[in-house]
C-alpha positions in Angstrom: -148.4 188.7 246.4 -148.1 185.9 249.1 -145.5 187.5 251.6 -144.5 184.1 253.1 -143.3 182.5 250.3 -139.9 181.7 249.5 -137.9 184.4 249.2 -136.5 182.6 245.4 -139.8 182.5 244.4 -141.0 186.3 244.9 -137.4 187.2 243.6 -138.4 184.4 239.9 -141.4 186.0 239.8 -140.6 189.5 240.2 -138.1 189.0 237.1 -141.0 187.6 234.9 -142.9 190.8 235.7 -139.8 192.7 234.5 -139.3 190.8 231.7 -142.7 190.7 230.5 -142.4 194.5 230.8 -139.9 195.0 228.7 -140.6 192.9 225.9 -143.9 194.0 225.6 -143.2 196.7 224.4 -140.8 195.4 221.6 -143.2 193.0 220.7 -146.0 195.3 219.9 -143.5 197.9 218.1 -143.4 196.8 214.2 -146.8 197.3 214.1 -146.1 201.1 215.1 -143.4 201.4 212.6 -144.5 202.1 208.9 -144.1 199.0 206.7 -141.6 200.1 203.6 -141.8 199.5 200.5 -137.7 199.6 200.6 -135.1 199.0 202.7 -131.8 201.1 201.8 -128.8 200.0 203.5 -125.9 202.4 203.1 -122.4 200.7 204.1 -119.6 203.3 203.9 -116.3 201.5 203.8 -114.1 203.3 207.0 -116.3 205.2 208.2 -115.4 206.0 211.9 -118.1 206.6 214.4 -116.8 209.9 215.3 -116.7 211.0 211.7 -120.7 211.9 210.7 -120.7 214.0 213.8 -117.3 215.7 214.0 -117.9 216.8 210.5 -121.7 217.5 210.9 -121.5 221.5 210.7 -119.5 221.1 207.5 -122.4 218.9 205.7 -125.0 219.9 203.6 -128.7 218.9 204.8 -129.4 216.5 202.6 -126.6 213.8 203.5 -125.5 212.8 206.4 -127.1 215.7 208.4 -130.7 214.3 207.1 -129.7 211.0 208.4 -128.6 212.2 211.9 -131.5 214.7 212.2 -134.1 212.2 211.2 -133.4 209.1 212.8 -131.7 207.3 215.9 -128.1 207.7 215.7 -126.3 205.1 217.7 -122.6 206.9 218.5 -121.1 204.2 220.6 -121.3 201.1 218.1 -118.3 198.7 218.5 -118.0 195.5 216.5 -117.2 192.4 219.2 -115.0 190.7 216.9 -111.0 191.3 216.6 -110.9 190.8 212.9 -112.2 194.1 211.7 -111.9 194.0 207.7 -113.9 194.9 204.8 -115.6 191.4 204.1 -115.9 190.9 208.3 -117.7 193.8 208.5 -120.1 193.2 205.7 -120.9 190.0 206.7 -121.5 191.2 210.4 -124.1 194.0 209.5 -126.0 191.8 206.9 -125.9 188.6 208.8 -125.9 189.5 212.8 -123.6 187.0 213.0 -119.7 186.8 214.4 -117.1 185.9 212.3 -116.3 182.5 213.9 -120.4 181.7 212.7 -120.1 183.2 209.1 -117.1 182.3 208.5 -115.6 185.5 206.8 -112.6 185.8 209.3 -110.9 188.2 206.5 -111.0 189.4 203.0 -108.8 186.4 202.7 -107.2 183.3 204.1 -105.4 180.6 203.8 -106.8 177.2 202.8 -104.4 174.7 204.6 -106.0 172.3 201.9 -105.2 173.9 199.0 -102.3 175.4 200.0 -103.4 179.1 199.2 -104.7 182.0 199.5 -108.6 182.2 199.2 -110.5 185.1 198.8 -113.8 185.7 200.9 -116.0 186.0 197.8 -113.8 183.5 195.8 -115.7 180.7 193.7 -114.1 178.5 191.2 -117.4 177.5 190.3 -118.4 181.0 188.9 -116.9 183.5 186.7 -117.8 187.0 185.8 -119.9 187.9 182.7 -117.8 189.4 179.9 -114.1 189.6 181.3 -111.5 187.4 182.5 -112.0 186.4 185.9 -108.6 186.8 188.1 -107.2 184.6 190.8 -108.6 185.2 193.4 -111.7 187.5 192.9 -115.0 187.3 194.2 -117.6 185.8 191.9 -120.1 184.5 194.9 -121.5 184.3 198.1 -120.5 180.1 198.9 -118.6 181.2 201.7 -120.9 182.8 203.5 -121.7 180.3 206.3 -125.2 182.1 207.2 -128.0 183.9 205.4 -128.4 187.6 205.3 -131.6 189.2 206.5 -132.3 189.7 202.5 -132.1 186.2 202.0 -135.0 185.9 204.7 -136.7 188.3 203.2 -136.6 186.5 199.9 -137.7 183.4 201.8 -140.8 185.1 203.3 -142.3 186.6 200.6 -141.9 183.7 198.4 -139.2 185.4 196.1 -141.7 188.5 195.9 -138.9 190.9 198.0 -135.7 191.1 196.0 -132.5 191.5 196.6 -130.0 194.2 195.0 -125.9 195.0 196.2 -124.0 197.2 194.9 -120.2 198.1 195.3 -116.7 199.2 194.1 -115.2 196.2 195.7 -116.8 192.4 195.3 -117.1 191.5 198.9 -118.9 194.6 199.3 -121.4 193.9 196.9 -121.3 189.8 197.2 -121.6 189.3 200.7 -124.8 192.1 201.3 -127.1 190.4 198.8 -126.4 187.0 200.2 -127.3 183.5 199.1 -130.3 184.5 197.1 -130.1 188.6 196.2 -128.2 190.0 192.9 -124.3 192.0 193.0 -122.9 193.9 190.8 -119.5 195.6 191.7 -117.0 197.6 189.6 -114.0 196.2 187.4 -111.1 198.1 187.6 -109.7 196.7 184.8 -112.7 197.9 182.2 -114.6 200.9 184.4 -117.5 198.1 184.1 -119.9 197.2 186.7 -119.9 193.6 186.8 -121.6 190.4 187.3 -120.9 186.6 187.6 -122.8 183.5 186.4 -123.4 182.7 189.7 -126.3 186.0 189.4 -127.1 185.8 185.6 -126.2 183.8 182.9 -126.3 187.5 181.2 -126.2 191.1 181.4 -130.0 192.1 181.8 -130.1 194.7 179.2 -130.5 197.9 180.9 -127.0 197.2 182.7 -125.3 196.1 179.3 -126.3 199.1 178.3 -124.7 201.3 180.9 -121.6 199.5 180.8 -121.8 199.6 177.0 -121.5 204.0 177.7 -118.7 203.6 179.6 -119.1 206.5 182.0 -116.1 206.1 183.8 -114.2 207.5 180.9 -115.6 211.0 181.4 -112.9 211.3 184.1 -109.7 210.5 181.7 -107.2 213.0 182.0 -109.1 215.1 184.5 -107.7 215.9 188.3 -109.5 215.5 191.7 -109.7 218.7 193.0 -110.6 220.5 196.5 -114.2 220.8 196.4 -113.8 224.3 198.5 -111.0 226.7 199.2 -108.1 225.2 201.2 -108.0 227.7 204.2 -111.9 225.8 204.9 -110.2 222.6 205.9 -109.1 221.7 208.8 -106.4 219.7 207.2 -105.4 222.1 204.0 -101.9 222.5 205.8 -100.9 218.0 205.4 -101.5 217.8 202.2 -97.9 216.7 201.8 -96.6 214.1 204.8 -94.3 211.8 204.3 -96.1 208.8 204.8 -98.7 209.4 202.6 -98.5 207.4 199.3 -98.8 208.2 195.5 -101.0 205.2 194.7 -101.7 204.6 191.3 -99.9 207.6 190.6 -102.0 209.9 191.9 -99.3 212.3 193.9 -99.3 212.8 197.2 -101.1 216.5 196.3 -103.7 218.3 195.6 -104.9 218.4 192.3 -104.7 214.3 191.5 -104.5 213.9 188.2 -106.2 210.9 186.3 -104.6 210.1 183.3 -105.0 208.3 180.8 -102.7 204.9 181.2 -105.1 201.6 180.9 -103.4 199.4 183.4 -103.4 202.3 185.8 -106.7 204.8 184.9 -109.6 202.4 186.0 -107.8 201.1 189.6 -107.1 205.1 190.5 -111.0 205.8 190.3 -111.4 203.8 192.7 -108.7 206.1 195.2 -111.0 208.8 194.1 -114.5 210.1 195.2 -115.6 209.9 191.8 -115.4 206.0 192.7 -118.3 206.9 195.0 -120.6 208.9 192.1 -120.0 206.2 189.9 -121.6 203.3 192.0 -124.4 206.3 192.6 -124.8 206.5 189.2 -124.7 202.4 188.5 -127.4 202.4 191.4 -129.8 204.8 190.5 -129.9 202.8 186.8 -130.5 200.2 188.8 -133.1 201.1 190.5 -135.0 202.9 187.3 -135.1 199.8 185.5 -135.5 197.4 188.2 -138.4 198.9 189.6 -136.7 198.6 193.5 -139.4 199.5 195.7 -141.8 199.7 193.6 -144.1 196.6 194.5 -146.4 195.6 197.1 -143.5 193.6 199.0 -140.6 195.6 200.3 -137.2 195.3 198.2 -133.8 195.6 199.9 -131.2 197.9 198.0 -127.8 197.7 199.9 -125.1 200.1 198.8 -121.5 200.1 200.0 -119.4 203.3 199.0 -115.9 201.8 199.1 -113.9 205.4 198.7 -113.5 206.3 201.6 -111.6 203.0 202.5 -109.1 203.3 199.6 -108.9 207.3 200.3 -107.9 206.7 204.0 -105.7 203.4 203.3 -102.9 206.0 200.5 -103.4 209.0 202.4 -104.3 208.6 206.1 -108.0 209.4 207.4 -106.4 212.7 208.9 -105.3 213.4 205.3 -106.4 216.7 203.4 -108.1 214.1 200.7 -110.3 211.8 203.5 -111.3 215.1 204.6 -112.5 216.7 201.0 -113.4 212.8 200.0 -115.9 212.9 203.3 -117.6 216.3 201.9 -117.9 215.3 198.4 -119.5 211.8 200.2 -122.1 214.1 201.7 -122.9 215.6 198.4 -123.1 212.0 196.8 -125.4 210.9 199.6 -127.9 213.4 199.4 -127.8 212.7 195.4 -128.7 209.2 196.5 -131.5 210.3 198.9 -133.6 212.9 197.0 -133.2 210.3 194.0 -135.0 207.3 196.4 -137.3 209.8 197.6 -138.4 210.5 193.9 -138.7 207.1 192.8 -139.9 205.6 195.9 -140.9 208.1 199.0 -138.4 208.2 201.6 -141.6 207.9 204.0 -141.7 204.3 202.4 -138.3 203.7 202.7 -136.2 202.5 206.0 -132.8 203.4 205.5 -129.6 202.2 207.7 -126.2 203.8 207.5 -123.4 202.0 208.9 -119.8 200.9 208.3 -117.8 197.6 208.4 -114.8 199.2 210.4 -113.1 202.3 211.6 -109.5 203.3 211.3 -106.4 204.8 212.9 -103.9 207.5 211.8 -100.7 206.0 210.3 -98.4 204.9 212.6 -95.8 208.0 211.6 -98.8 210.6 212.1 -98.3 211.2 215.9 -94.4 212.2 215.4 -95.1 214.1 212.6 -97.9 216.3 215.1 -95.3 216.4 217.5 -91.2 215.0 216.8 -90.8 213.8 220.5 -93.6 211.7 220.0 -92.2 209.1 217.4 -92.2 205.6 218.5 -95.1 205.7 220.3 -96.1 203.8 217.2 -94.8 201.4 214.3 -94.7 199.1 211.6 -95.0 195.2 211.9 -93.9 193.2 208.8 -95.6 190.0 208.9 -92.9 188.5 206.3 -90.5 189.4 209.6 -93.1 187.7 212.3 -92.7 184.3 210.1 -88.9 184.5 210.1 -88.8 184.9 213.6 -91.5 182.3 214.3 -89.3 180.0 211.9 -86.2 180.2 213.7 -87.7 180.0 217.2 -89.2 176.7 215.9 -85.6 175.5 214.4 -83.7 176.5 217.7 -85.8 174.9 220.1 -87.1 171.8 218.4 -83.5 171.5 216.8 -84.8 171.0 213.1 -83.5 172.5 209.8 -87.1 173.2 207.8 -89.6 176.2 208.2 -92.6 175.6 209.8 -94.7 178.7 208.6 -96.7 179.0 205.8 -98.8 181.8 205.5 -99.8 184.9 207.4 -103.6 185.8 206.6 -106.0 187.5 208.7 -104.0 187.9 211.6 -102.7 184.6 212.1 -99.9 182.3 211.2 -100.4 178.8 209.7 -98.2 176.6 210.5 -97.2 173.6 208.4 -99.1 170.7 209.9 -98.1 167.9 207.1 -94.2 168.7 208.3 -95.2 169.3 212.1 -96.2 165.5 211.8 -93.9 163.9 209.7 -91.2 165.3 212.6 -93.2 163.9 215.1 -93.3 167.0 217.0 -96.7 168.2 219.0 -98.2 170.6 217.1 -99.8 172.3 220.4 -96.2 172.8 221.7 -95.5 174.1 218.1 -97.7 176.5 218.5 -97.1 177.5 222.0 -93.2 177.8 220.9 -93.9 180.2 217.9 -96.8 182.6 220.2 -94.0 183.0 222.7 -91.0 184.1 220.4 -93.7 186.9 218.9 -94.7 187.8 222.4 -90.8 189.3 222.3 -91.5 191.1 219.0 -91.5 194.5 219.9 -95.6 196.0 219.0 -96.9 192.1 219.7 -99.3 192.9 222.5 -101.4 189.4 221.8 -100.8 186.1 220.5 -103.3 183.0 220.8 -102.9 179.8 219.8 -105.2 177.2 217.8 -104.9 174.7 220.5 -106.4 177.4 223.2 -108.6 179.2 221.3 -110.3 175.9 220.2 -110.3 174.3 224.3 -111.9 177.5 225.2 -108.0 178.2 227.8 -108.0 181.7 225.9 -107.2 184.3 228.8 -110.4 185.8 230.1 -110.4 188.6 228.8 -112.0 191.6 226.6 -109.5 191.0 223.9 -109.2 187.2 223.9 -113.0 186.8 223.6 -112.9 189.5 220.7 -110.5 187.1 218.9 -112.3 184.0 220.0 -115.2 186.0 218.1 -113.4 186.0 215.0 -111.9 182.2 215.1 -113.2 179.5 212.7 -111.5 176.0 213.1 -111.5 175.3 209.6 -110.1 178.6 208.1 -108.4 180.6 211.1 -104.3 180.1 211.2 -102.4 178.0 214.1 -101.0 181.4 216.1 -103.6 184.6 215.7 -101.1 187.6 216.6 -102.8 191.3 218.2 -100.5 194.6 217.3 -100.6 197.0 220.1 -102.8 200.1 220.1 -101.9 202.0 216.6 -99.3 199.8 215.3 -99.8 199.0 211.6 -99.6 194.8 210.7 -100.4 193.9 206.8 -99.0 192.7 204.6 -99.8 195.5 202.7 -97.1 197.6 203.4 -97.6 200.2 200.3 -100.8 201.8 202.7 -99.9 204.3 204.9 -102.9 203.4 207.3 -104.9 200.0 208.0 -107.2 198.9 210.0 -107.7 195.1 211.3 -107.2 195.1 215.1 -109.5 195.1 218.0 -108.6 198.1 219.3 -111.6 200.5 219.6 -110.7 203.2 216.6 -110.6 200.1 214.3 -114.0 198.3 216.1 -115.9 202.2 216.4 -118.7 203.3 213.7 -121.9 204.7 213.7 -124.7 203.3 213.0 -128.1 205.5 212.3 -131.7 204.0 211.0 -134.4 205.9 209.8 -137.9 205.2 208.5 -141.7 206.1 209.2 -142.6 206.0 213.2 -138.7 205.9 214.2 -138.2 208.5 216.5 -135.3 210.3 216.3 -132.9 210.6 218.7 -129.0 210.2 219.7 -128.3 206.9 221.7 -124.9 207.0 224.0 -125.4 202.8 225.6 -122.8 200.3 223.8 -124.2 198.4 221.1 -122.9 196.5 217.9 -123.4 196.1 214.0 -124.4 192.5 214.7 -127.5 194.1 216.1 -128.3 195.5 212.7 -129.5 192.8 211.2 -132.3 191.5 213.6 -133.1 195.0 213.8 -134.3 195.1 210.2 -135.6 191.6 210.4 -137.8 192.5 213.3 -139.3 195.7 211.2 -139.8 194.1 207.8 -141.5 190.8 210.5 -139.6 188.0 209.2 -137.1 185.3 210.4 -133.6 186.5 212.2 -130.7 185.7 209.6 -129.9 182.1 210.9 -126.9 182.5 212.6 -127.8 186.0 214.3 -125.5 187.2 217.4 -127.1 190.2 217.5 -130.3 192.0 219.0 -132.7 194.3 218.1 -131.8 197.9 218.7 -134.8 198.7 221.7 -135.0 202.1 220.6 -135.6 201.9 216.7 -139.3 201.1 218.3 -139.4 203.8 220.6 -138.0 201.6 223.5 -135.5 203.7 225.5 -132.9 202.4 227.7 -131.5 203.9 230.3 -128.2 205.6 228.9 
């Protein structure tokens, strides 16, 4: 190296020689990684990042314990985004993409065109095959705003790689298999696994066939009961809090009883674990008959257990039933596994575990642990945000009409038709309506439309997460941030929710595991957005196109400095 010369240009080229150093590396790695014939992505709806290791002694070998022991375990995965929901989160890990690129900001919003509520999978285009299709349910992925790393898969290969989602809930099953894959997701009307035109124009038989056995009825007028004796859980003493609701009418104790009613039977499967067996049992039909993984081309199988979600939402993830739902998850994991490894060879398989978003307690569980310390927490009723937003907008602007619409995903829309024909200036709106719910007591945040789209959002960790989950053409006029472990849906029949940016609702774990990935337990930050290019990067094809994210170093034997 010349010593004399300028001092910029030894410090430019010293960085290229770092640089070059680590991305070489990188580069070379797929070709050290095993090419599989499958790629298994497992999606467990709430799944905390604390969970698969805080319960890790009471797990069989086969589940969660194979994952963890076999592959890189990430334990300090946050999502970036503020809006942390089922269909969010799906998107996010399938796409690498934020919200405010593919433009799932919720599992709903509000369409200030329409005039209503619009669900993320929602398609008037499409129905579902063989049963009504309901307002408002998912029947495709149009609005998804990028492709998913399967869709580039199917793009590579020339339609060779295929595509399969699976899940009790639509956006769980629509928004993995993207653009160009296949979904399937349950009915909780019929106990069917279902379909829409925009996938088939029928049943393929082998599915018509399974719905046509209805399993789900085996469980009529049987109860959910502990898997092992009560004095082995750490939570067989709150099986019985207040807070904890009788959904479907379930109880609030152990044993649950399913009945037998036909509005009700179908819907409280899904508050069950046998929700969880019977997308394991829809999936490994699937993958019989569909010959997944089977062909010269890798296929991509992505499952979403959805339990867990609905478990935690009635009873609280510190809950007596989130606790024997997470060991009867184990049990219906390793089912899943030993049946891939049979059909396919887990050697040829690359599997990822992750979820779309953590949790908190209900806001009522820390005074119950200890009565001096209620309050700490609460409950925001969004209905009460809008009436105070409305009558801070009457009193200073002197009018005698409401200005609110909607509250969806964390935001208020306001009325923009009536904001004009008032002549009033619909930034000062705004700015009127974020500072009365500053006052609301458990508003830690509010930013407005006008800010968040002029980039004048606060610098800060929290603003950027919300500027992450913004999307001009479907976010509301005034996005509003509970503080830490207050409870705002509207929703209020849960005892717990999830939805903020505060790190128990952005925390889960994400673990990847496959031939010539060394295993090991990563402690650096990292994010589900970095999922995505991850698996792009091993199966050697195109980044999903609106990709945030980057590849996880250490799936190819990279390792950072933790």
């Amino acid at each position: 190296m010349n010593v004399n010369a300028p001092r910029h240009r030894r410090h430019a080229r010293a960085w290229i020689v770092v640089l070059i150093s680590a991305l070489l590396p990188l580069a070379a790695a797929p070709s050290a990684l095993g090419r599989p014939k499958l790629v298994l992505q497992i999606t467990v709806d709430q799944l905390r990042g604390d969970m698969p290791g805080r319960f890790r002694e009471r797990f069989g070998p086969g589940g969660f314990r194979y994952l963890m022991d076999r592959g890189v375990h990430w334990i300090n995965a946050h999502y970036e985004h503020s809006a942390t929901y089922t269909g969010t989160g799906h998107a996010t890990l399938f796409t690498g993409a934020h919200p405010a690129q593919h433009g799932i900001i919720g599992n709903d919003w509000y369409s200030m065109k329409l005039r209503q509520r619009i669900n993320c999978g929602e398609d008037p285009d499409h129905r579902i095959l063989g049963e009504p299709t309901r307002a408002h349910k998912g029947t495709s992925p149009r609005n998804l705003l990028c492709s998913t790393v399967g869709d580039e898969l199917i793009i590579a290969t020339g339609g060779k790689g295929r595509v399969f989602s699976v899940s009790i809930k639509d956006r769980g099953a629509i928004l993995p298999a993207g653009r160009l894959g296949k979904a399937f997701w349950y009915s909780d009307k019929t106990g069917r696994f279902v379909t829409s035109t925009y996938y088939y124009e029928q049943y393929p038989e082998w599915a018509a066939q399974w719905n046509a056995a209805r399993p789900a009825d085996q469980y009529r007028n049987t109860q959910w009961t502990l898997l092992k004796p009560r004095a082995n859980y750490l939570f067989g003493r709150q099986d019985d809090r207040p807070f904890e609701r009788a959904y479907k009418d379930l109880g609030r104790t152990f044993p649950h009883p399913l009945g037998d009613d036909p509005d009700k039977f179908y819907a409280s499967l899904r508050f069950t674990p046998m929700g969880d067996v019977l997308t394991l049992a829809f999936v490994k039909a699937l993958i019989e008959h569909e010959n997944v993984g089977a062909g010269e081309t890798a296929d991509f199988l992505a499952v979403s257990f959805s339990a867990t979600d609905a478990i935690g939402h009635a009873f609280g993830p510190n809950s007596l039933e989130a606790e024997d739902n997470l060991l009867r998850l184990d049990r219906t994991l390793d089912d899943l596994l030993a049946y891939v490894d049979e059909r396919v060879g887990l050697d040829d398989t690359l599997i990822v575990l992750s979820s779309d978003h953590g949790v908190d307690a209900a806001p009522e569980h820390m005074g119950y642990m200890h009565a001096a310390a209620q309050g700490t927490a609460g409950r925001l009723d969004p209905k009460r945000l809008i009436e105070i937003a409305d009558a801070a907008a009457r009193k200073h602007f002197g009018i005698d009409r409401d200005l609110v619409l909607a509250y969806r995903s964390a935001g208020l829309y306001l009325d923009t038709r009536a904001i004009r024909d008032l002549e009033l200036d619909p930034a000062r709106v705004e700015q009127v309506v974020a500072s009365a719910l500053n006052e609301v007591p458990g508003v830690a945040y509010t930013a407005t439309r006008t800010d968040l789209m002029r980039g004048r959002a606060q610098d800060q960790s929290i603003m950027r997460m919300i500027q992450r989950s913004f999307h001009p053409q479907r976010s509301g006029h005034v996005m509003v941030i509970q503080r830490p472990s207050w409870y705002m849906h509207p929703k209020t029949v849960y005892s717990s929710m999830h939805g903020s940016p505060w790190s128990y609702d952005t925390y889960v774990p994400i673990i990847l595991v496959g031939a010539g990935i060394e295993p090991r337990v990563v402690h650096r930050r990292v994010g589900p957005q970095d999922v995505a290019p991850t698996i792009a990067m091993i199966l050697n094809v195109q980044p999903p196109s609106g990709t945030a994210g980057r590849p996880l170093a250490e799936a190819f034997g990279v390792h950072h400095s933790d």
